[in-house]
C-alpha positions in Angstrom: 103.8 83.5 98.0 103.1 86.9 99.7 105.0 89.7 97.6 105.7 93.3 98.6 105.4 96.2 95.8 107.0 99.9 96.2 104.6 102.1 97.1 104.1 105.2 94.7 103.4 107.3 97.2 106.4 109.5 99.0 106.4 110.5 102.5 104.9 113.8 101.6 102.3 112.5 99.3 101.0 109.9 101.7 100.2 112.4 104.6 98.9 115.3 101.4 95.1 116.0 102.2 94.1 115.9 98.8 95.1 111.8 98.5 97.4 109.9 96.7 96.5 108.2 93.4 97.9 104.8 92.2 99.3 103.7 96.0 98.7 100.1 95.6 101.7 98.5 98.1 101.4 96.8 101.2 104.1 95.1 103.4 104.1 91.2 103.1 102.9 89.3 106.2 106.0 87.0 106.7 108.0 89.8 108.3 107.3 89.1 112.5 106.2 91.4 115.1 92.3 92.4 127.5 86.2 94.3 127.0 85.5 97.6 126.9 85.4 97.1 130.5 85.6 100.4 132.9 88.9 102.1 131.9 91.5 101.8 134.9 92.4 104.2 137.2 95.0 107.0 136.1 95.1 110.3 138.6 98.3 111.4 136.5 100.2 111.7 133.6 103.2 113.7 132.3 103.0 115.2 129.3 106.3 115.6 127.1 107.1 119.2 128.4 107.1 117.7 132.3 104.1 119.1 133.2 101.7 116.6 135.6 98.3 116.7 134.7 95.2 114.7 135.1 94.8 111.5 132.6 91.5 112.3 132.2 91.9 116.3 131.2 91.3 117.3 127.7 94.7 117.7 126.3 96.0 120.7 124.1 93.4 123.7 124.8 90.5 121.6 123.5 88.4 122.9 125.7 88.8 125.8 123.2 89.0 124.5 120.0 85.9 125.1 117.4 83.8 121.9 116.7 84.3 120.9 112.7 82.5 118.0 112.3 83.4 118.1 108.6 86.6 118.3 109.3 89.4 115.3 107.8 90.1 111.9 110.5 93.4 110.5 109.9 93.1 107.2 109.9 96.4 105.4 110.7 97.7 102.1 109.5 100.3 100.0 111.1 101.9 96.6 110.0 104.8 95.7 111.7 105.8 96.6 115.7 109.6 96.1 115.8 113.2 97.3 115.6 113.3 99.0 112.8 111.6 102.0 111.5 110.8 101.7 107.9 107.7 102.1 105.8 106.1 98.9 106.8 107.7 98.9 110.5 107.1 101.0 113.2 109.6 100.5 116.3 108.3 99.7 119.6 109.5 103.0 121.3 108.3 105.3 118.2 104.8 103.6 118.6 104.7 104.6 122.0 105.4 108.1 121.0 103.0 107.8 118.7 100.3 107.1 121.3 101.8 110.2 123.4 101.6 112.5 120.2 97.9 111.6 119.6 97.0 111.7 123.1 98.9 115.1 123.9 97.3 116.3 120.3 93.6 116.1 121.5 93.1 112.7 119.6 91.2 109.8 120.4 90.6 106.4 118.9 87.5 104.8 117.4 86.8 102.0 115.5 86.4 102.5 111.8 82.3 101.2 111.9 82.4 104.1 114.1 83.1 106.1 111.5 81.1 104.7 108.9 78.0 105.3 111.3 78.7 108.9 112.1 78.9 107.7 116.1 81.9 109.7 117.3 81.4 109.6 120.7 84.2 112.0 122.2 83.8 115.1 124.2 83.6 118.8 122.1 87.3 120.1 120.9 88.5 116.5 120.9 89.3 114.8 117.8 89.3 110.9 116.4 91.9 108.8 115.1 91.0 105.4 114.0 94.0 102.5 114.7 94.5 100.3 111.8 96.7 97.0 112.3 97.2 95.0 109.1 97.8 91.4 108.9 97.8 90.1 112.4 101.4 89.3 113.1 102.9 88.5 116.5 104.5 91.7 117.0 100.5 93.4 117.4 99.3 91.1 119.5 102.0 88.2 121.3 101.4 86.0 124.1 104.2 85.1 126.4 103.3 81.9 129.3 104.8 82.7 132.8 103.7 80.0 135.4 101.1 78.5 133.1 99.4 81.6 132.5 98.9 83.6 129.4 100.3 86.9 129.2 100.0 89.5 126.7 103.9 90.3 125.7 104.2 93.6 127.3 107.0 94.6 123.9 104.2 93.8 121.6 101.6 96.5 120.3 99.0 95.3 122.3 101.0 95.4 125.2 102.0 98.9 124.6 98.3 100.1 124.0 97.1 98.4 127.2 100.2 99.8 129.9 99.5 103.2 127.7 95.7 103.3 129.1 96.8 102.6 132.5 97.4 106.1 132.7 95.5 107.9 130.4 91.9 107.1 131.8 90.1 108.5 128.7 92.2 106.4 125.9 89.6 103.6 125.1 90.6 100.7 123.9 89.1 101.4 120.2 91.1 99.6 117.4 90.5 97.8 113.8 92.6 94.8 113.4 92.5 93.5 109.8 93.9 89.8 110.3 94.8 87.1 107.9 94.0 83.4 108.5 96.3 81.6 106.3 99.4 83.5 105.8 102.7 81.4 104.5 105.6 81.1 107.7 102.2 80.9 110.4 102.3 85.0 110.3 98.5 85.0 110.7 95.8 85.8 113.2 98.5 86.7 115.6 101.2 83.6 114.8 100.8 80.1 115.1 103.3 76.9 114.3 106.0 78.3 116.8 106.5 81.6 115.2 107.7 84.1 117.7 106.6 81.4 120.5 103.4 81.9 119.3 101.2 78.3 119.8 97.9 77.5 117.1 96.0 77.1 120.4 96.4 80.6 120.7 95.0 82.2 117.9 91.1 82.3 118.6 91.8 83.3 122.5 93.3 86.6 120.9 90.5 87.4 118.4 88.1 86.4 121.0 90.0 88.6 123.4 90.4 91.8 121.2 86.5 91.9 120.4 85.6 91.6 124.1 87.8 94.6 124.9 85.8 96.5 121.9 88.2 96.2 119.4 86.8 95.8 116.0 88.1 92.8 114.0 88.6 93.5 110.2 88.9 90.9 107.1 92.2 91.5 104.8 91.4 88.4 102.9 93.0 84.6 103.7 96.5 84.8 102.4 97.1 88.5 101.4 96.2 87.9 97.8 96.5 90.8 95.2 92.8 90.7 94.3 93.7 92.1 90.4 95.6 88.9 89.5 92.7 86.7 90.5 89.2 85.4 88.6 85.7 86.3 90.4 85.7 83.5 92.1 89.1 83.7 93.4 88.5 86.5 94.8 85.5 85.6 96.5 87.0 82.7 98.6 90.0 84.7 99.0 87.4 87.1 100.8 84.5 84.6 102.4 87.4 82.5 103.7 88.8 85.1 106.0 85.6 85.9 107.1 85.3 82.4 108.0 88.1 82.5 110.1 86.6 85.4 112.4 83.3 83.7 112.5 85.2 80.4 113.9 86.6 82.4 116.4 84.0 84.5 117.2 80.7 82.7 116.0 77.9 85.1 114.5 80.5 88.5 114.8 79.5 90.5 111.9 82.4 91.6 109.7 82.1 95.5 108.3 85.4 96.3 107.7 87.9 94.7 104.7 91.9 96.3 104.3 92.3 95.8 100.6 95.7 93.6 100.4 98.5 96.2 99.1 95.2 98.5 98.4 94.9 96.5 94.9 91.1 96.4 93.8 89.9 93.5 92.1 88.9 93.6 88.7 84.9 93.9 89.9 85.6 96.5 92.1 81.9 95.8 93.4 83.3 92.1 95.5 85.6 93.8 97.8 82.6 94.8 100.0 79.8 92.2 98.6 80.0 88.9 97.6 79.9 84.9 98.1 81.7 81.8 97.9 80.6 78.1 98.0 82.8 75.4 100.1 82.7 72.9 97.9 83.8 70.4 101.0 80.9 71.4 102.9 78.6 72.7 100.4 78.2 75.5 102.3 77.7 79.2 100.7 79.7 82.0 102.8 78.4 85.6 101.9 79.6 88.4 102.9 78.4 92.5 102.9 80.8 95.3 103.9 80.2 98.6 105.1 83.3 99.8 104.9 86.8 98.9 102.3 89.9 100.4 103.4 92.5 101.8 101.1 96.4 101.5 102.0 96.8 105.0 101.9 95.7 108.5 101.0 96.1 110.8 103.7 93.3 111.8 106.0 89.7 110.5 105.2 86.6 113.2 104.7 84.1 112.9 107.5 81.5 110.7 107.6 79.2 114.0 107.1 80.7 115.1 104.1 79.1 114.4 100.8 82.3 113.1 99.0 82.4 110.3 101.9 83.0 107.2 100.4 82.8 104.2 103.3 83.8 102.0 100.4 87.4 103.6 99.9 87.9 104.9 102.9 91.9 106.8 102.8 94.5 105.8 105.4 97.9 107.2 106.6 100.7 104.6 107.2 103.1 105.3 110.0 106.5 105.8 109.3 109.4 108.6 109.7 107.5 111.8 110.7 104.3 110.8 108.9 102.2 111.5 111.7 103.4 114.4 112.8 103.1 116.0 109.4 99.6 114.7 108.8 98.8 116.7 112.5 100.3 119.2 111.2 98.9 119.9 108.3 95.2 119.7 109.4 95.9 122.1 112.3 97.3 124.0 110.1 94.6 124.0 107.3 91.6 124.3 109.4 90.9 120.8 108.1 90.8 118.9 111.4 87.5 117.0 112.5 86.6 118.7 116.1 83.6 116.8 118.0 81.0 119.1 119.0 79.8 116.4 121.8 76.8 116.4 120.7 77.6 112.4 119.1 
């Protein structure tokens, strides 16, 4: 069974710059919730103070804004899409607001393995934020059937994302879903068994479908296991058989990305990003390499270009209360944010 632990961290401490030490919580999984194609037309927006402007503009004077390619990337984390606002729940309207905030901020998304490979592709004077969605329940990604066609659930955090870009031409749909295959109440990849309407059928259409829009699909192990508790091996199928669940869905995808469950480290620290696991149904031997192992939390990561860059603990922000805000904040205000320079 799937516990929850408190997490150490406060509000303040999570969004601090310098990190947070001994966060090691994580929400359980059992609590519920279309390619990088051309981005869609959006003449117009209107930003929070009223003012129209074009989607595509750089938002908040970064056409003026110093590059600072060493500069901090918050990278956000987000579990639940709901009613509620709570550590491990963001609501559907704050997420929204969320998007607005980041948008109207000068911040764009990119995928984690863009991170890790120094490929921050956004104009000068803008900045990145990489999306994190743990655990793959229905409320990130839900499909509702109208008239035998499948539709993605317009309340649902996909949903949201995708009407968001309809007018904001320049948010690309850049994401890093860390699923779970094997979850207890069918909370995994995205719901199955009837959960939240959500059919089995489903489940490999919407991994398929998030890596053909250029999302990046992330391992956070089979069942949301605290890696600590287990043996070696343990961990290693806990690990290999997630992986095999993205490669059934998407055959020959390669995996860089694994969300530490609760951000508990196994006792050989070295297996969350490198290891192997031997079916002994099928005598097959899964391995698996990672480039990058998130942490649950942190604050905002060093860039890729700074020495003390660690793609192996790589420092998240989860989204609750003001959280974001103050993280914005705070690098604005310390000089610390990452600004492209363009040249990427």
């Amino acid at each position: 069974m799937i516990r929850s632990t408190l997490l150490v961290c406060t509000v303040a401490a999570t969004t601090a710059l310098t990190g947070c030490a001994g966060s090691d919580s994580h929400a359980s999984v059992v609590r519920p919730t279309a390619g990088e194609g051309a981005a869609p037309a959006a003449p117009t927006t209107t930003s929070s103070n009223g003012a129209v402007t074009s989607a595509a503009a750089t938002a908040d004077g970064a056409t003026s804004r110093a590059p600072n390619t060493m500069g901090r990337i918050p990278v956000v984390e987000y579990h639940v899409i709901g009613d509620k606002d709570t550590q491990f729940e963001r609501t559907r309207e704050n997420f929204r607001k969320d998007l607005e905030l980041l948008y109207e901020r000068g911040y764009r998304p990119v995928n984690v393995s863009q991170i890790v490979d120094k490929q921050i592709d956004l104009p000068a004077g803008m900045s990145p934020v990489a999306f994190v969605f743990d655990d793959a329940s229905p409320s990130q990604f839900r499909y509702v059937e109208k008239n035998g066609q499948l539709e993605i659930d317009p309340t649902s955090a996909l949903g949201i994302w995708m009407d968001f870009r309809k007018t904001h031409s320049d948010w690309a749909n850049r994401g890093t879903f860390c699923m779970l295959s094997g979850a207890e109440a069918g909370r995994s990849l995205f719901g199955n068994k009837g959960i939240e309407g959500q059919q089995d059928a489903w489940r490999f259409k919407k991994v398929q479908f998030l890596k053909e829009q250029g999302f990046e699909l992330c391992n956070h192990t089979l069942w949301h296991a605290t890696l600590s508790h287990y043996s070696d091996e343990v961990v290693q199928e806990q690990i290999a058989r997630g992986q095999m669940a993205i490669d059934s869905a998407v055959p020959g995808y390669k995996v860089r990305t694994f969300a530490l469950p609760k951000g508990v480290w196994p006792k050989n620290r070295a297996l969350a990003w490198a290891g192997s696991w031997k079916d002994p149904k099928s005598g097959r031997v899964i391995s698996y390499k990672y480039d990058a192992v998130l942490e649950v939390a942190g604050g905002p990561n060093v860039s890729p270009s700074d020495p003390a860059f660690d793609p192996h603990s790589i420092d998240r922000v989860i989204v609750f209360g003001h959280a974001l805000e103050r993280t914005l904040d705070q690098l604005d205000k310390s000089g610390k944010r990452y600004v492209a320079d363009g040249k990427r």
